[in-house]
Backbone as CSV, one residue per row, in Angstrom:
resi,resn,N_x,N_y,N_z,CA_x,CA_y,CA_z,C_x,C_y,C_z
1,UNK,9.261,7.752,-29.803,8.697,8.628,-28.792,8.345,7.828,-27.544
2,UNK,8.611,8.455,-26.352,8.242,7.662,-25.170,7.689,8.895,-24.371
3,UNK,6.095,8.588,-24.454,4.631,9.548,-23.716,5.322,9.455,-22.271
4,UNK,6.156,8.967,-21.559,5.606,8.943,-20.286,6.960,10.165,-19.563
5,UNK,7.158,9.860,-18.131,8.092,11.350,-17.705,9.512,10.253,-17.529
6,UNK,9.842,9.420,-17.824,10.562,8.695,-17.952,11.318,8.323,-16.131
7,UNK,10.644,8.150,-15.494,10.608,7.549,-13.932,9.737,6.213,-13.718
8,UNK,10.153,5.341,-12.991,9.741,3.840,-13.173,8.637,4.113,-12.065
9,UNK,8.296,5.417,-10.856,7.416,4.793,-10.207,5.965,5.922,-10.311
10,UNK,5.972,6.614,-11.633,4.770,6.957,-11.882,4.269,6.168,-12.509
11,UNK,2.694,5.862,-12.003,1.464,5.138,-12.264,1.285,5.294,-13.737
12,UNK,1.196,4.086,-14.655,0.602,4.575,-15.863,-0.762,5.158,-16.000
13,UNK,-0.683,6.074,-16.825,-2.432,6.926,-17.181,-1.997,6.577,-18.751
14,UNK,-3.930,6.976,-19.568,-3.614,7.018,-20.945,-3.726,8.536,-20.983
15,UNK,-4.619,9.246,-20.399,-5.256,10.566,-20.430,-5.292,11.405,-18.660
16,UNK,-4.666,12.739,-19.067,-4.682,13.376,-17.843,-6.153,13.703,-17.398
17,UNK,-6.266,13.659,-16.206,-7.479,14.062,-15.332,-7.707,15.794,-15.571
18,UNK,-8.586,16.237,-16.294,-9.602,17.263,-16.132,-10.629,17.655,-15.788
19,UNK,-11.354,16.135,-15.358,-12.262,16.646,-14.651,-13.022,15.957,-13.032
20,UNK,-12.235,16.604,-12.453,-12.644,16.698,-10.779,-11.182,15.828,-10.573
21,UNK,-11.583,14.803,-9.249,-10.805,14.015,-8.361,-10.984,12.474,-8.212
22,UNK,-11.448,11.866,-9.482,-11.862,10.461,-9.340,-10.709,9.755,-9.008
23,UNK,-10.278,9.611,-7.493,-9.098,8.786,-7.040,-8.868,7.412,-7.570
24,UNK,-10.262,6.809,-8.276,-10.489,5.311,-8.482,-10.415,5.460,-9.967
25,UNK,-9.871,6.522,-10.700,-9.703,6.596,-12.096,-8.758,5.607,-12.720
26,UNK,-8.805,4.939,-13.710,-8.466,3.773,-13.830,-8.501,3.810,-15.257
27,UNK,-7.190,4.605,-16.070,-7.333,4.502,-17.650,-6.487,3.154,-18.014
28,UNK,-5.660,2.739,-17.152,-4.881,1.485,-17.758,-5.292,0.424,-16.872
29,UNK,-6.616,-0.091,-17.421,-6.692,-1.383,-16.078,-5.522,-2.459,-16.145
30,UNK,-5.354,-2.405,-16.966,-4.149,-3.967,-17.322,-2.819,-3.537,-16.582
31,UNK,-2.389,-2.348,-16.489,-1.591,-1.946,-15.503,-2.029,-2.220,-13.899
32,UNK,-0.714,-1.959,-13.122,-1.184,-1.586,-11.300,-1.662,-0.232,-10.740
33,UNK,-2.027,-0.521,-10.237,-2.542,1.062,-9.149,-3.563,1.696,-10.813
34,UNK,-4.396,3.132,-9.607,-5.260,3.995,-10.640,-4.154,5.071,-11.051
35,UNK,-4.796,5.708,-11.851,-4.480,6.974,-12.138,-3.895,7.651,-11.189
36,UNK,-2.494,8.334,-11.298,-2.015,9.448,-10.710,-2.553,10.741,-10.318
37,UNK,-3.846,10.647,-10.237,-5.113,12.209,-9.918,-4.229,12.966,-8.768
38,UNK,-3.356,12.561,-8.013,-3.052,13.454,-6.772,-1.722,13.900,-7.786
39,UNK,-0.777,13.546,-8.528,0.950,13.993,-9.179,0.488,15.153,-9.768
40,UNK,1.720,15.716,-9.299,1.855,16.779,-10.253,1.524,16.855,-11.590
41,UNK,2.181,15.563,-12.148,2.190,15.232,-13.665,0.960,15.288,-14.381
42,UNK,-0.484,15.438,-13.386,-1.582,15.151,-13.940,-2.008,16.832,-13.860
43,UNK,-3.084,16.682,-14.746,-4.067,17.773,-14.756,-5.249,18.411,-13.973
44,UNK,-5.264,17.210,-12.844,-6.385,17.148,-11.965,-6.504,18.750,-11.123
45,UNK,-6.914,18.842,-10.683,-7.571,19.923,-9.732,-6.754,19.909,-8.166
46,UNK,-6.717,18.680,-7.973,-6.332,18.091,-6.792,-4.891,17.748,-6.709
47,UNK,-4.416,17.588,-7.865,-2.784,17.525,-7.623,-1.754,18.093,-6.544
48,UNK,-1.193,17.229,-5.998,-0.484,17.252,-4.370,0.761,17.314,-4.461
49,UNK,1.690,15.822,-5.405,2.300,15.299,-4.872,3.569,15.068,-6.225
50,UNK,4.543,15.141,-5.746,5.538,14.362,-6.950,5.633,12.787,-6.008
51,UNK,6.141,12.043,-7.439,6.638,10.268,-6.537,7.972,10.715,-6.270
52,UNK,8.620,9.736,-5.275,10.014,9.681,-5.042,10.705,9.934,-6.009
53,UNK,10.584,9.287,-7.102,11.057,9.014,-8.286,11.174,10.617,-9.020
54,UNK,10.528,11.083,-9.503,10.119,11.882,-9.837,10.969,13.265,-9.082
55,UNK,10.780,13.354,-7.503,11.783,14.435,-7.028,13.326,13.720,-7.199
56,UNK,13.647,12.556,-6.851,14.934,12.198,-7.875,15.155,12.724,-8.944
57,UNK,14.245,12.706,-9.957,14.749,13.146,-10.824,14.805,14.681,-11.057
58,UNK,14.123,15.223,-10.260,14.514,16.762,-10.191,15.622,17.270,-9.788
59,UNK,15.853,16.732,-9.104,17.654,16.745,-8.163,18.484,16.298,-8.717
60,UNK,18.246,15.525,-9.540,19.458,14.986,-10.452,19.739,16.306,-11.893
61,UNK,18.181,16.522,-12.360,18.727,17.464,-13.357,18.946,18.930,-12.686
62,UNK,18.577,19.288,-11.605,19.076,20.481,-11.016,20.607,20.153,-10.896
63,UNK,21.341,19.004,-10.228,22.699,18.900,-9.709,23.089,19.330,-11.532
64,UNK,22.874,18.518,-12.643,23.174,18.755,-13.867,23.630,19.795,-14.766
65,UNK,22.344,20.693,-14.736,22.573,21.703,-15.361,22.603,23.145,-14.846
66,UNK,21.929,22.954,-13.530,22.031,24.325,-12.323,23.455,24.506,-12.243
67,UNK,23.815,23.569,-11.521,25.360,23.472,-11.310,25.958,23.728,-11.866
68,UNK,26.165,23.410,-13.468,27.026,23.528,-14.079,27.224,25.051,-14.983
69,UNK,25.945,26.104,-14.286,25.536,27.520,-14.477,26.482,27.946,-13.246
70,UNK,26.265,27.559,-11.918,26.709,27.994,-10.754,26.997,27.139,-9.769
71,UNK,28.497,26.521,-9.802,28.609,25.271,-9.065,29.020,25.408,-7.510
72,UNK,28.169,25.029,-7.364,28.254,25.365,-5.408,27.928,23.584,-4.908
73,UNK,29.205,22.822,-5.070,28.423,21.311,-4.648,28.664,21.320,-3.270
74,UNK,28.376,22.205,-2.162,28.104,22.021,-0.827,27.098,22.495,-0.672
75,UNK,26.258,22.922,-1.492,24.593,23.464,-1.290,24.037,22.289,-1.379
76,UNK,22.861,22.741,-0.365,21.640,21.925,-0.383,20.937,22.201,-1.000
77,UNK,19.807,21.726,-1.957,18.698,22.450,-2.570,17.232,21.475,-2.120
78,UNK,16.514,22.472,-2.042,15.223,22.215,-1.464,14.125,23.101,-2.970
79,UNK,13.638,22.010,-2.594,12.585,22.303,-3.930,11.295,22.286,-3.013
80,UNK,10.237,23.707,-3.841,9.229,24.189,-3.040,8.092,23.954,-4.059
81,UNK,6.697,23.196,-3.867,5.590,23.519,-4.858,4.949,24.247,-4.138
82,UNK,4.108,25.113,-4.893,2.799,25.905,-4.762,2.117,26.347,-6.038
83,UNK,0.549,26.431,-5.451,0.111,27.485,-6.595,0.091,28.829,-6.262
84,UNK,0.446,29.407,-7.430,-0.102,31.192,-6.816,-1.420,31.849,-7.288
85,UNK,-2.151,32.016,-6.877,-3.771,32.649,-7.243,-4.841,31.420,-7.864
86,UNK,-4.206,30.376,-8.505,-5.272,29.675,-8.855,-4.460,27.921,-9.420
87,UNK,-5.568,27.297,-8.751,-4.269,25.894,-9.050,-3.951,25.778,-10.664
88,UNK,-3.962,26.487,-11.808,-3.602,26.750,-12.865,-2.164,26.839,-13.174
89,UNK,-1.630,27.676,-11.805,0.074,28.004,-12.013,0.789,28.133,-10.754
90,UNK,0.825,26.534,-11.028,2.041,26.043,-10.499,3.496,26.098,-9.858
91,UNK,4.536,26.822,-9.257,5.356,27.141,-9.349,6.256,26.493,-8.106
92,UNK,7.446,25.647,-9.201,8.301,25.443,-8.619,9.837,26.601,-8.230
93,UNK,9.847,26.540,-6.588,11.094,27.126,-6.654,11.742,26.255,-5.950
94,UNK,13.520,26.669,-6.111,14.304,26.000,-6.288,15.788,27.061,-4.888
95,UNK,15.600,26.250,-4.433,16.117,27.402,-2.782,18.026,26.528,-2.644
96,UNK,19.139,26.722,-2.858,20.264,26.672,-2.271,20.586,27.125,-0.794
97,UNK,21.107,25.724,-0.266,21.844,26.817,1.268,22.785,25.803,1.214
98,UNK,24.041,26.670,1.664,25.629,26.450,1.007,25.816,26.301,2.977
């Protein structure tokens, strides 16, 4: 088993953030950088942001398996976050322009 989202430039955590925005959260000191409190990947309240890495890899499995539902390889795709009604739910959409 491998816990993590399998991208080299999310921050290691041991435990997602539930409670508040401690930017200086720091579950792996022996690792670099704090806690990911702003990624998506976390649970925080405050969550902002995917890493580079991370929208790479969204684009890679969209080109993957989107495509291979409906292959249009002269589309662009633009990927949108938001929450709707409460930062609880999340929603990615996923926009083509050919």
């Amino acid at each position: 088993d491998n816990p993590n989202d399998l991208v080299a430039d999310t921050p290691a955590m041991l435990s997602p953030t539930i409670d508040g925005c401690n930017l200086e959260k720091d579950t792996c000191p022996g690792r670099d950088g704090f806690d990911p409190v702003l990624n998506f990947m976390d649970y925080s309240v405050c969550r902002n942001k995917f890493t580079a890495g991370q929208a790479a890899r969204m684009y890679e499995q969209f080109d993957e398996y989107r495509r291979k539902i409906d292959p249009c390889p002269e589309a662009t795709v633009i990927f949108s976050v938001h929450f709707d009604d409460s930062p609880d739910k999340m929603l990615i959409d996923f926009a083509e322009f050919s």
